[in-house]
SEDO-172022 format. One record per atom (N, C-alpha, C): x, y, z. Coordinates in steps of 0.2 Angstrom, whole numbers, plus 5000, padded with zeros to 4 digits. Example, Ala and Ser with C-alpha at 12.3 -4.5 7.8 and 13.67 -1.06 7.14 Angstrom:
BEGIN
506649725039 506249785039 506649845039 506449895035 506849955036 506450005039 
//
This chain:
BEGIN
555155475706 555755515708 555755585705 555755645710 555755705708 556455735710 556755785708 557255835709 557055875711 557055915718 556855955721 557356015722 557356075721 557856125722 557656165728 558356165731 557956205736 558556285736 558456345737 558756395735 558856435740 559456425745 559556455751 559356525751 559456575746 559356635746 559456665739 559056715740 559056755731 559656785733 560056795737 560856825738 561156795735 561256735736 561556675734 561456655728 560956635725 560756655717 561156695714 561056765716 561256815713 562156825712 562256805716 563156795716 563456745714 562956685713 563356635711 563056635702 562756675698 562756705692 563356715690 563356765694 564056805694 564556765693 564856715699 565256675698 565356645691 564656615688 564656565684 565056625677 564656675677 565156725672 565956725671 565956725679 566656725678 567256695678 566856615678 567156555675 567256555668 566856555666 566556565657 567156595654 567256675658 567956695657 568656685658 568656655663 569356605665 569056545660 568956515658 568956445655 569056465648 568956525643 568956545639 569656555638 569856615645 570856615645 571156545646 570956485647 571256435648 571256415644 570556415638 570556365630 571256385628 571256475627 571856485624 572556475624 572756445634 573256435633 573456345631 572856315630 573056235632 573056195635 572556215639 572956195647 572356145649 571856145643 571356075648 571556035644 571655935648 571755885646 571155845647 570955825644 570355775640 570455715642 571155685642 570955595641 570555575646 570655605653 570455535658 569755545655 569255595654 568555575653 568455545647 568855505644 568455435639 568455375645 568555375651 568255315655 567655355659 567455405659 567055435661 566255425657 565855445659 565155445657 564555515661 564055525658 563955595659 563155575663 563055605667 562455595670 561955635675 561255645670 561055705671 560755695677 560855765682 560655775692 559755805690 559855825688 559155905688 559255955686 558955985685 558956065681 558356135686 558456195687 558256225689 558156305685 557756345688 557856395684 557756455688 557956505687 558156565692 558056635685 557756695691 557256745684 558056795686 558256825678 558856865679 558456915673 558756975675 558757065669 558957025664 558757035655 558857015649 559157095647 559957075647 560457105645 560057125636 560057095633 559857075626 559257135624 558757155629 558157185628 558457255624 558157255615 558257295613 557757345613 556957315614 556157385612 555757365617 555457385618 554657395623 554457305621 554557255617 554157225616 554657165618 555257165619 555757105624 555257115629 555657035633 555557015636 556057035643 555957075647 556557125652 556557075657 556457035661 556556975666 556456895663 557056895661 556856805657 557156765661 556956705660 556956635665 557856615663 558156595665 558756575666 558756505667 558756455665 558656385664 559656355666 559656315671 560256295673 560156225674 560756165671 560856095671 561356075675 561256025680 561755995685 561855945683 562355925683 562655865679 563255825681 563355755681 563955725685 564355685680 564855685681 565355625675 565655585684 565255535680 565455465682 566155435681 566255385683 566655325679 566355265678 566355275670 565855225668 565655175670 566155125674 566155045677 565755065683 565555135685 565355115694 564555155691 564455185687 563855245683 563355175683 562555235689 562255165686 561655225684 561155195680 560655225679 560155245684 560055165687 559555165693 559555195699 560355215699 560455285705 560355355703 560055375708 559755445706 560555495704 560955495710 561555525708 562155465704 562055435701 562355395696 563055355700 563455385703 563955355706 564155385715 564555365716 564455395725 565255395726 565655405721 566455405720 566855425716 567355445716 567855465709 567555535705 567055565707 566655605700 566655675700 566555725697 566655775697 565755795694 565555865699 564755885699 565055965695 564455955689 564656025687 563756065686 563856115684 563456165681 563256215675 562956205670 562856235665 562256275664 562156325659 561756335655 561256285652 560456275651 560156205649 560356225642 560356285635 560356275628 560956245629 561456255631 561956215629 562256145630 561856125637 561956045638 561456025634 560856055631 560455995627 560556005620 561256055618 561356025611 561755985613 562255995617 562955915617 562655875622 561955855623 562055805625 561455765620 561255815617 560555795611 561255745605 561655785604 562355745601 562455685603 562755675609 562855605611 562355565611 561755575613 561355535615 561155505607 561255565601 561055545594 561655495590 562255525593 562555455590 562455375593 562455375600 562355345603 561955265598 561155315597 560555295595 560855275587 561055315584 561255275577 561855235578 562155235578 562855195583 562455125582 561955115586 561555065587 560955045582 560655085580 560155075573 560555045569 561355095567 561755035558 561754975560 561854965566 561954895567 561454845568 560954885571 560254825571 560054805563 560154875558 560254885552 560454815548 560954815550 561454795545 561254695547 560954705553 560754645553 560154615550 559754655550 559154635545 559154625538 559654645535 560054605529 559354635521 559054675522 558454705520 558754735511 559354755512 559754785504 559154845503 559154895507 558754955504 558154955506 557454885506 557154885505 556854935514 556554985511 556155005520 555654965522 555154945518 554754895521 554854865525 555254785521 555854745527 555954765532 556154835531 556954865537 556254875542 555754915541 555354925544 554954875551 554654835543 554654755549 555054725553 555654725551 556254665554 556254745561 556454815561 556454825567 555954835573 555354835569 554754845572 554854765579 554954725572 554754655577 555454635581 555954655580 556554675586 556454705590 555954745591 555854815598 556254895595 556454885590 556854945590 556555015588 556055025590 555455075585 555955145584 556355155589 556655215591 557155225583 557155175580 557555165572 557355175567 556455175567 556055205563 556255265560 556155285552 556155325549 555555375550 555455425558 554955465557 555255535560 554655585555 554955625552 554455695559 554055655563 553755705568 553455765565 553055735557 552755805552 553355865549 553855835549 554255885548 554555925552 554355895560 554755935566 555355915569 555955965568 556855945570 556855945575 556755915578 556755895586 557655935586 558055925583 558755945586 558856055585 558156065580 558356125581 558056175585 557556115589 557456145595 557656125604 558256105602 558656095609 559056155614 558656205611 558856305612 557956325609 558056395614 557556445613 557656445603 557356425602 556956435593 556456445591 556256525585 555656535582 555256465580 554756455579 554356385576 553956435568 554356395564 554056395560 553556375557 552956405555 552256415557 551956405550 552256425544 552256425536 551756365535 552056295538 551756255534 551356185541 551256215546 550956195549 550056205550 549656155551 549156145552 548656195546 548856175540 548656205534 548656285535 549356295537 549456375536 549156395540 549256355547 548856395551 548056405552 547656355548 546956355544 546956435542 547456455536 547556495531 547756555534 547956555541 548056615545 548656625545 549056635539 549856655538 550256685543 550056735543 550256785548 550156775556 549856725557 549656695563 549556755569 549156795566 548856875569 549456895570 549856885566 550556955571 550856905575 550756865578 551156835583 551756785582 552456775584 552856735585 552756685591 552856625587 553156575593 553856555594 553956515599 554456485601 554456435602 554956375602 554856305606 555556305610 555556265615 556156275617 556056215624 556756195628 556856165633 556556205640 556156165643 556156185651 556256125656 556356175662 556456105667 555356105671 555356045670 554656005670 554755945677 554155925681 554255895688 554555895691 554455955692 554955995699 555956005697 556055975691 556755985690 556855925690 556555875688 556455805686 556655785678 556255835675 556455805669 556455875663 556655865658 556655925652 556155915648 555655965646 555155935640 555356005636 554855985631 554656055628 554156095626 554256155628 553556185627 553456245621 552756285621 552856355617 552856375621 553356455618 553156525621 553056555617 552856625620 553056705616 553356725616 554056725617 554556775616 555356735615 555656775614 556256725612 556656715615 556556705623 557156675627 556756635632 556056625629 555756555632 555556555640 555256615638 555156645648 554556625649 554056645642 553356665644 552856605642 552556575644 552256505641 551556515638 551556515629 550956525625 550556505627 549856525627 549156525630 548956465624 549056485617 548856435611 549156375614 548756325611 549356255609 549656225604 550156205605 550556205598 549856155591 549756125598 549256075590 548756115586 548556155589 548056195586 548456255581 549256245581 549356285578 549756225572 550056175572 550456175568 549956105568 549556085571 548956015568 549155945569 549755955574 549955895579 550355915585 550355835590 550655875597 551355875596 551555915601 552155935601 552755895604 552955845603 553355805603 553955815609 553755775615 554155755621 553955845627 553355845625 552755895628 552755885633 552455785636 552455745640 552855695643 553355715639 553955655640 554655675641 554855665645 555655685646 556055675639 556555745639 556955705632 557755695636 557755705640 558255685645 558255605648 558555565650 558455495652 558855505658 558755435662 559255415667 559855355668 560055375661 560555325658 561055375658 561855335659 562255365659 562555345651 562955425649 563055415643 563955425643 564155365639 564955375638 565255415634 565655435637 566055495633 566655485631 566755405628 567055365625 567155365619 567555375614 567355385604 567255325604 566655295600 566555235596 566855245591 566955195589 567355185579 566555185576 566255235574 565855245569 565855205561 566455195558 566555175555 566255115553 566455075560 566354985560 565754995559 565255035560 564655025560 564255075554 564455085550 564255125542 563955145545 564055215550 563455265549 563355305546 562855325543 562755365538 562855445540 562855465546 563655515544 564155515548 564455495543 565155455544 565755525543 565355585542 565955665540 565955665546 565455675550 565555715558 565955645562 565755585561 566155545567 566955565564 567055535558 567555565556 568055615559 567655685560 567955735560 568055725570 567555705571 567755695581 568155665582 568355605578 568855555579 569655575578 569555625574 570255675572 570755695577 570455715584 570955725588 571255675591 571855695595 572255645596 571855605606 571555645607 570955585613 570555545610 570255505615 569655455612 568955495615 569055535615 568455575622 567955605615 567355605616 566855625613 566955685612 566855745607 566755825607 566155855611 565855815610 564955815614 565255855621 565755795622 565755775631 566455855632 566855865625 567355915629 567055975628 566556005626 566256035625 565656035632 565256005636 565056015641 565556025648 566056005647 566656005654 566956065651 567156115646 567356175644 566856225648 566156215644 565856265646 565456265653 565756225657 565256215663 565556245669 565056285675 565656275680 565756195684 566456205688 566456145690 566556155698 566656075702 566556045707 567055995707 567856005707 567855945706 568455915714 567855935719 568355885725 568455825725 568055785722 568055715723 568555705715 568855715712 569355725707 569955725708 570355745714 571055755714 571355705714 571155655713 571755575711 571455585703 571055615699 570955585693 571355665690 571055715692 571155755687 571755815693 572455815687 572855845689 572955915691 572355955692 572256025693 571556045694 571256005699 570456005700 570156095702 569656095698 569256155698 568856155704 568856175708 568156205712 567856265714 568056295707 567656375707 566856375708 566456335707 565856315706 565556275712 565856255717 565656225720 565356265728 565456315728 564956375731 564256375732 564256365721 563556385721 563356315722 563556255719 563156195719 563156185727 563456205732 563156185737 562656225741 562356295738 561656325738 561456305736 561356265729 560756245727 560556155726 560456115729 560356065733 559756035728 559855985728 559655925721 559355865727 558655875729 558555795732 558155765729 558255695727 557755645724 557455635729 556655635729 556155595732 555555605730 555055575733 554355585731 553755645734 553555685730 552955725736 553155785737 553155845739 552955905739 553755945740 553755985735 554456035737 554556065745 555256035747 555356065753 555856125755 555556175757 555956235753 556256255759 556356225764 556756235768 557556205768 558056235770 558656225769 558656145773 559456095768 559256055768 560056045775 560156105774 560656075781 560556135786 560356115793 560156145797 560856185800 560756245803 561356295805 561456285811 562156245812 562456265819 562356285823 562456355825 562256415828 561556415829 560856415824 560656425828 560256355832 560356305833 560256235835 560356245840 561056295842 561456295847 561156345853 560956405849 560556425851 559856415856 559456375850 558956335852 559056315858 559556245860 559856225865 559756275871 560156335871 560356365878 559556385878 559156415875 558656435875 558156375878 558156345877 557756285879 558156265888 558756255889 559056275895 558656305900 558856375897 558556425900 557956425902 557556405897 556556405899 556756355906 557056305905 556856255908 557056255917 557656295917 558156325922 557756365927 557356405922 556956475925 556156445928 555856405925 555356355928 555556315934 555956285934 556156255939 556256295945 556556355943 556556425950 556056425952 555556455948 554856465947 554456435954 554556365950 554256295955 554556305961 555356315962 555656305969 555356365974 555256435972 555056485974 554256485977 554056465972 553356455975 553156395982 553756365980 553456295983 553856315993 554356355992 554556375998 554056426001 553856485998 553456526000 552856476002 552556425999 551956386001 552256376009 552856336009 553056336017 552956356022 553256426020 553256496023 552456496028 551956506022 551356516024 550956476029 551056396027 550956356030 551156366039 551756366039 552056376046 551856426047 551656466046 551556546052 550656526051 550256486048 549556466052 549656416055 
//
């Protein structure tokens, strides 16, 4: 299963940017007044569509050595209801739900969050079963031989997979023996960061040169820091729908227990992960207006120029809904041909007549 995007026009692109800015800005004036309510999406779940990426001028470019046309990476994304959200469907549910659009840095810190509490949430507790008192050894065997490898204590040579869920320098100091002693790594800076990978199927990670993750290093990372680069090959996105429910962290000693803590402080049960992607995203939400009391469809413009098909085999870059007008067209034209042959035939066939009688 791939996600294919198809982009009616770079007109359209280009305006629905704009748009997305000036959501950003209206959502901004709206934090200040109050005015978003949060509860219904604790029976909600979050479920990623595809991601696409579109080239925009880098406002940012301070010298000759920016990057002046950087890749614009964008996340489409659905809140379900949890009880109907399946994994195994490509669009997760077919009712009740609201299609949004973000920025990818900032869907893959808050969704790299939930997916992380998620994941310990469930580790304390396979934890807390294997009854080990400290020992890692034990904890190690007891969750190897339970399936839970994802529980293991591994440190990826010292690589934070969460500091690079955004365009990030790679720290290069103490990789691959300094670089086989080449500190300065000839003058050059890298980067690791999120892309969209299988045609907008899935998110991995890659190097680049520059710092908004346009340009894709010629080096490879193993050759620079002396192992691979972690979910290079592999999606760090899944097809599981993620609830945007608080758990009681507590019941399950997790070990950090300051941030659930701190999430569980508001007066909703709704994840920060989760209020934080519905904040900053534009929205879609026709299929909403029984759940949510002042549905947004500033966004749904753009989300209907840019067209999300799951299937298997070659991008199809034609438009996925055919125009009225010109069908219509087609039609009379095809008429016409057929009207005008016909004369054609009839004219000819009488003058054949013609001839015939006067011999």
């Amino acid at each position: 299963m791939k996600v294919l995007v198809t982009v009616l026009t770079l007109l359209s692109v280009a305006s629905a940017v704009t748009e997305l800015s000036f959501l950003q800005h209206r959502r901004l004036d709206q934090n200040n007044n109050n005015n978003f309510q949060h509860s219904w999406m604790a029976n909600y779940s979050v479920k990623f569509l595809g991601c696409h990426h579109i080239k925009q001028w880098n406002d940012a470019a301070n010298d000759n050595a920016d990057v002046r046309i950087e890749t614009k990476r964008l996340v489409r994304f659905r809140l379900c209801p949890s009880q109907t959200c399946s994994a195994s469907k490509s669009l997760g549910c077919s009712s009740g739900y609201g299609d949004y659009v973000m920025d990818m840095d900032s869907f893959m810190q808050a969704y790299s969050q939930i997916r992380g509490q998620e994941i310990e949430y469930e580790c304390q507790k396979y934890q807390n079963q294997c009854q080990c008192n400290g020992d890692e050894q034990c904890l190690n065997e007891c969750l190897t031989k339970a399936g839970h490898e994802e529980c293991l204590q591994n440190n990826n040579q010292g690589f934070q997979l969460e500091n690079y869920m955004y365009c990030n320098r790679l720290n290069v100091q103490n990789g691959n023996n300094n670089n086989n002693n080449n500190d300065n790594n000839n003058g050059n800076h890298y980067y690791v960061g999120p892309f969209c990978a299988n045609q907008g199927g899935a998110i991995h990670l890659g190097l680049f040169t520059d710092d908004t993750c346009s340009n894709f290093a010629e080096a490879s990372f193993e050759s620079i820091m002396g192992f691979t680069l972690p979910y290079s090959k592999e999606s760090i996105i899944h097809s599981d729908c993620l609830s945007c429910h608080e758990k009681n962290y507590q019941d399950a000693q997790a070990a950090d227990a300051y941030y659930y803590v701190n999430d569980q402080a508001d007066a909703d049960q709704v994840r920060e992960s989760c209020e934080l992607l519905y904040e900053n995203s534009g929205k879609c939400e026709a299929n909403l207006a029984s759940i949510v009391s002042s549905p947004n469809n500033n966004a749904c413009n753009y989300l209907e120029g840019i067209r999300m098909v799951r299937q298997d085999g070659i991008i199809n870059t034609a438009s996925s809904r055919p125009s009225a007008v010109a069908t219509a067209f087609i039609v009379l034209f095809a008429m016409a041909f057929a009207a005008m042959a016909f004369y054609v035939w009839y004219l000819r066939t009488r003058l054949g007549l013609k001839q015939n009688a006067f011999l």
